[in-house]
Structure formats: C-alpha cells, structure tokens
N, C-alpha and C positions, 0 to 999 in steps of 0.2 A: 766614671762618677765625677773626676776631676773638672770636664768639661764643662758639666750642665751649671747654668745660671744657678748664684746664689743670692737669696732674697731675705732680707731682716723682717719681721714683723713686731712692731714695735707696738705693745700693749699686749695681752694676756687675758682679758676680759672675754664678755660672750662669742664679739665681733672677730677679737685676736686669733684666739681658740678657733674658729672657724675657718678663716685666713689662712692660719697655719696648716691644717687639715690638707683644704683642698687645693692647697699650692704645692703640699708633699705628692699629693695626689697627681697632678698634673706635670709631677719628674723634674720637681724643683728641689734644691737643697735649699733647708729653711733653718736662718734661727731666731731666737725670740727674746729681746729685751722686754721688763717690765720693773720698774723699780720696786712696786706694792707685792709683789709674788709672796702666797704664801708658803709654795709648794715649790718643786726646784725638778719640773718633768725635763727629760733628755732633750737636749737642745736649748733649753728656756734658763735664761740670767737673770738676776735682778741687782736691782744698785749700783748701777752700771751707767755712765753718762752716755749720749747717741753718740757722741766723738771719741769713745773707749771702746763703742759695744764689744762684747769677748768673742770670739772664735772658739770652736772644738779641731781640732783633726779635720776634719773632711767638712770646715767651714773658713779653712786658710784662706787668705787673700781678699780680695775687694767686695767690696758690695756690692750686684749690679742692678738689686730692683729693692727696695721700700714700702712696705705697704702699714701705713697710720691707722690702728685702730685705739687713739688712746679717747677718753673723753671730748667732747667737743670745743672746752674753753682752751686746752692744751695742744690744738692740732696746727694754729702757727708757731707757738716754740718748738714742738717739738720740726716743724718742717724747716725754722731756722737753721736747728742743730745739726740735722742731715745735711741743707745745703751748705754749712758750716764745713763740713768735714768731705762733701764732693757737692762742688758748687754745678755738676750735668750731672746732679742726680736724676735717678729715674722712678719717681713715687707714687705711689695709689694712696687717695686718702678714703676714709670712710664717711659719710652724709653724717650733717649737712656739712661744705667744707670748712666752716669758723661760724663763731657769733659775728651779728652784724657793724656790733664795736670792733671788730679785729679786723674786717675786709680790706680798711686801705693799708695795714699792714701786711697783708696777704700779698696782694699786689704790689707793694714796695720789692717784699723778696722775690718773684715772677722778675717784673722790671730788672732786679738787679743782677737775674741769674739767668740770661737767656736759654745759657744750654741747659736748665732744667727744664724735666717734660713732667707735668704733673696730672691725672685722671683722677676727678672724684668718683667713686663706686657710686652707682645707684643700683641694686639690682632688676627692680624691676620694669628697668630700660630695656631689660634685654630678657625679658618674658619671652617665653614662646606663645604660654597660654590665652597672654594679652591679642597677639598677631591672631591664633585660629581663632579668637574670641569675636574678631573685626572680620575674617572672614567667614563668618559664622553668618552673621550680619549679611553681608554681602550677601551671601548664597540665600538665604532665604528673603532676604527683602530690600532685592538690588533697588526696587524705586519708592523704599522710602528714603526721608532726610532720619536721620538721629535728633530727636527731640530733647535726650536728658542724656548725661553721661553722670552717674554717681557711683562713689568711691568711701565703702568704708574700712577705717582698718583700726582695729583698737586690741589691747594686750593689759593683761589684769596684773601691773609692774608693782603694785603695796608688794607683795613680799619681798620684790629684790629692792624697792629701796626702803625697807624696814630693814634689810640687812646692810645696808651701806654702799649698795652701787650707785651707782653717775644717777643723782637726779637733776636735772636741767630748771634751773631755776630761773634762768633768762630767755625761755621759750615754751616751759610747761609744757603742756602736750603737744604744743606746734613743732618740740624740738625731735621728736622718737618717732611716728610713724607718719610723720604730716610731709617729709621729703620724701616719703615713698609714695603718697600718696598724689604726690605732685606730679612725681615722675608717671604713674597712672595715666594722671588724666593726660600729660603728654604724647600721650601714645594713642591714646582714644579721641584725644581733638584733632582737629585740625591745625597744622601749625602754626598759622595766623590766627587762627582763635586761641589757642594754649598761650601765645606770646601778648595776647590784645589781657586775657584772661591776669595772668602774673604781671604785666607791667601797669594794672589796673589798681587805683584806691581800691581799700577793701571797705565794700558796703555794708556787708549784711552776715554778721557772723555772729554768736551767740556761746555761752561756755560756762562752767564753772568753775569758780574760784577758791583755790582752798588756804587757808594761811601757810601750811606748811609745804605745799608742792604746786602753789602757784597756780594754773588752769589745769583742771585733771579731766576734763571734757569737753568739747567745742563740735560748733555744727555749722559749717561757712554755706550760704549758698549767694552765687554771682549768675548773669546772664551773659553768654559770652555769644560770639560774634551768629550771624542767622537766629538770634532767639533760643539757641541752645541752651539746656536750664543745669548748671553746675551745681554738686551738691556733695562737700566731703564732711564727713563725720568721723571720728578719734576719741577715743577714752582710755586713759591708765589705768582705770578703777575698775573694771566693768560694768554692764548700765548698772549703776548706780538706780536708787529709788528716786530722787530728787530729777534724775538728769528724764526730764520727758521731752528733751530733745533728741532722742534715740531717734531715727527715721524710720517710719513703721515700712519701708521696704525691704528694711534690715534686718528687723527682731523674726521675722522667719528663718533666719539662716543660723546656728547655732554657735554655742562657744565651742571652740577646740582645748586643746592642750593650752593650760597656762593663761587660760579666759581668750584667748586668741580669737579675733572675725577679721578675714581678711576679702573685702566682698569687690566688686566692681561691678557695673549693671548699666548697659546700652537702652534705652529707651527708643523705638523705630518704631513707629505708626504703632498697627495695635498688639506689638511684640514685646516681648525682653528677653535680653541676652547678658547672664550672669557668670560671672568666673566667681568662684569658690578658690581662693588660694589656702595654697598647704600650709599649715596644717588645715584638713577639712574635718569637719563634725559630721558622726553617723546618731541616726535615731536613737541607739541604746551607748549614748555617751563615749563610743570607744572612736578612733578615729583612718582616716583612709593612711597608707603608707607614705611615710615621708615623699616629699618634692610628688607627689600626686594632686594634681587637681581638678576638677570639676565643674565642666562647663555645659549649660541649662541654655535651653533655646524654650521657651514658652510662647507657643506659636498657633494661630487663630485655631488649625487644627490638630493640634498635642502638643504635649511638652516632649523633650529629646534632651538627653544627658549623653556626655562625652568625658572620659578622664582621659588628663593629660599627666605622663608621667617629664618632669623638667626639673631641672635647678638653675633659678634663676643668679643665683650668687656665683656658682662655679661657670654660667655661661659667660657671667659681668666678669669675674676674674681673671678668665682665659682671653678673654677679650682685650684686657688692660694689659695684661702681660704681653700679647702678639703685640698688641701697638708701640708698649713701649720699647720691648726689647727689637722689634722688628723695627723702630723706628720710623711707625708706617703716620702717615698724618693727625696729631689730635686735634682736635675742636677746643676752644678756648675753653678755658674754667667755667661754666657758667655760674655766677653768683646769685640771679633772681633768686630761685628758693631761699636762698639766703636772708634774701630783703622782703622775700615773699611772708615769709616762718615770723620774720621779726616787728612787721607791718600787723601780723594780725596779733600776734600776741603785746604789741603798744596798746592795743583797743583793750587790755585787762590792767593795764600797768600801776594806774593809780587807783586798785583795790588792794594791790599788792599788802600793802602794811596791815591792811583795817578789814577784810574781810575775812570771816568764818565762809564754811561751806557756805554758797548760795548761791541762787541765778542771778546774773546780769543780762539785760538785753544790751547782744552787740552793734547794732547799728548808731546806735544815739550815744553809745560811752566814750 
C-alpha cells in the first residue's frame, strides 16, 4: 500500500467527488482538500491551505499527482499554491483551464516552473463512442464527404445554482458544457478544419440573456474548412419556451436525468450518424445504464442502433495519470477553448447590466 502513487484532489464538488472515486478506483491513494466542506467524509479535509494540506496514516509523505477540481476563477491560485509547495508538480486540471483574464498568468507559472507537467481533463477527447461513431461513418459511407458535424449538449443546472453552486458569470453557458462540446467537434473534424474552425472570429452565434446568470442558452453555427456546416447548441435551463433556437435535429432526442441532452450528429450524403451520450433517454422517461451510449446510423435503407458501454472520464483520467506519472510526452496546454468560450460570450457582454430574459441576435451584437 506504501508504494502506490499518492494523489491530492483538491475541491470536493460534483467534478472533485468524481476524481476522487475513480482515481481510488484505479489503485491510487487519494486525499481531498476542500475549504467549503460541509461534511468531513474519510480522507476529505477542509480549511486547510494547498501548502498545509493534511495527511492520514496511509497518506504520509509527498504528493505525486494533483488533480484541480475547484471553480473555474480559482484554477491559477489554486495551481500557484501547488507549484508553491512542489515547483515539478505533476497536475490535472479540470476544463476549461482558467478564464481568459487569467491566461497570461497561467503561462507566467508554466514559464516559471519548467519541471511542472500540467494536463487539462477533457473527457470526451478520449470517447470511445466518438471513434466507432466515425467509424461507423466510414463503414457505411466510405465515398461520402461529411457535410455537417452538430454537437448538442445542454444540462437543466437552476436547481444547483438555486442552491449555491459555481455559477459562471464570465462565460454563462459557454463556460459548463461548451468545452466539451469543443472537444466533440475535435474529434469529428478534421484537424485543420477544427484549428481553422477555433482560431476563427466568431460569426454567427445567437443566445439568451438573463440578468442573473448571464447567457443561459446559445446556438453557434460557423462553416469550416471544404464547406463543412458546424452547428453547437448548450442550455442551463432546458428548452426553455422563449429559446426557438433549439435545433430541430435535437428536439427528437430526449432529456435524461437532470434535463441532460448530450447529442453529437455526422451528416454524410443522404445518412446520419448520431451518438446519444450517457445519460441516454428511454421512451417511458427512465434511462439506459450509466456510461452506456447509443449510436444510430439512419441509413438510405434502415436505421441500425449500437450501445456502447464506456467512461469517458475514467478513460481521460487513466490517461493523465500514465502520462504523468510515467512521464510519457504531453502536448502543450492548449488554451483555444479558452479564447474560444470567452470570444463568443464578448458577443453578450454589453447586455450583461440591462437585459431581462430575451433574444439577441448574435451576429451583429
């Protein structure tokens, strides 16, 4: 037991609580600072500075892995703190990795800590169901092009921030499920179109505005590289009545657990190839088993369903773990979504003060 890699997680939240889970899972010793704790579960401290965190017994000694799930304004102090107390830390953060005010300070501490290795999480970078999704594609319609790549993912979050969790008020909804949705389409474009796509002005994006939580629903669509027609859609509220920018390729596919749609959708010639991510929605309301999902080929002649059972988080997490601990090569920070999230939510900024719920058209604001 002495042996195995010890790893702090720092925050306690939906993300922390998760973290924690599947890194016990994968035969790690875990413990868990969170200052806000209200509850004091085995392992888990609070009030505790990142340069004090506490040890139990069988958490003696060094820290060798980090993983940040605290809020998103707090993810360079707290990475300070860490590289404060081991300047070759080795940390995972959770998306996105700062607000777009904090990046050259991101990069100051990178700069200044060579021997730190740092991985932001994206989960579903490392989908499986993404991959058969594209060969899915393949197999049935090697000689078409991919005409449209759309991406929805939207989570009905009023209750939890009626209760006081992390609302994002300097990205509204581009800040919760809009870097996953990012990471999506990375995987489904090609990667000079996904980089022509993110390092593009944003054209043509549209959204609602609410006084108190800022954009609570957006509908981006861009053309990216061969005419390929990009289309993501996000809501914290669920369709809402007002929001008739729902994409009606969507509103077939149902809410899950916790208003949850989590859709992705290939367009090839006269086909579509949809992933259903988990949580899925069955006809009488109840839903498919956790980390199962569901992939639709609608095809000139039938449709064909495929579940996929995966977890995308514990694939991301075993993954960040091998690299770092195995000190196997990372890939730079990438910050686009960062600029990406923060570019399209400028295009709401100056309703910020003055608007009740309402539509803006986003191209011309």
């Amino acid at each position: 037991m002495s042996d195995l890699p010890r790893v702090c997680v720092v925050g306690y939240g939906v993300a922390g609580k998760l973290h924690h889970r599947l890194l016990e899972a994968a035969g790690l010793r875990v413990c868990t600072v969170d200052p806000d704790l209200t509850g004091m579960p085995v392992g888990v401290h609070r009030h505790r500075p990142i340069e004090h965190s506490p040890t139990v017994a069988d958490m003696a000694g060094p820290v060798h892995l980090w993983s940040l799930c605290t809020p998103t304004q707090s993810h360079v102090d707290v990475l300070a703190q860490v590289l404060n107390r081991d300047p070759r830390a080795r940390v995972i953060m959770e998306k996105p990795a700062c607000r777009a005010q904090d990046v050259p300070r991101l990069l100051d501490l990178l700069e200044r800590h060579p021997g730190a290795r740092v991985v932001v999480m994206n989960q579903y970078r490392h989908a499986h169901a993404l991959r058969l999704l594209d060969d899915l594609r393949r197999h049935h319609m090697p000689d078409h092009p991919v005409t449209a790549v759309r991406v929805a993912f939207s989570k009905d979050r009023r209750p939890d921030m009626e209760a006081g969790r992390f609302v994002d008020r300097d990205h509204g909804v581009f800040g919760y499920e809009w870097p996953h949705m990012l990471a999506v389409a990375s995987r489904l474009l090609p990667p000079d179109a996904y980089r022509a796509y993110v390092e593009s002005p944003v054209e043509d994006v549209r959204g609602i505005v609410d006084e108190d939580y800022f954009v609570t629903a957006a509908r981006e669509r861009a053309v990216v590289a061969d005419g390929v027609e990009l289309e993501l859609y996000s809501s914290v509220v669920g369709d809402a009545p007002e929001d008739t920018d729902v994409p009606d390729w969507a509103r077939p596919f149902g809410h899950s657990t916790g208003g949850r749609r989590r859709l992705a959708q290939l367009q090839v010639g006269p086909a579509l190839f949809t992933a259903e991510m988990d949580p899925v929605a069955l006809p009488d309301g109840s839903r498919l088993p956790g980390n199962t999902h569901r992939l639709t080929a609608q095809l000139p002649n039938g449709c064909q369903e495929t579940l996929v059972n995966d977890s995308p988080m514990d694939n991301a997490l075993r993954t960040a773990v091998a690299r770092l601990l195995g000190d196997l090569p990372l890939p730079p920070v990438d910050l686009r979504p960062v600029h990406r999230i923060n570019a399209l939510a400028g295009h709401f900024g100056h309703a910020r003060a003055t608007a009740a719920a309402g539509r803006l058209s986003g191209g011309a604001v």
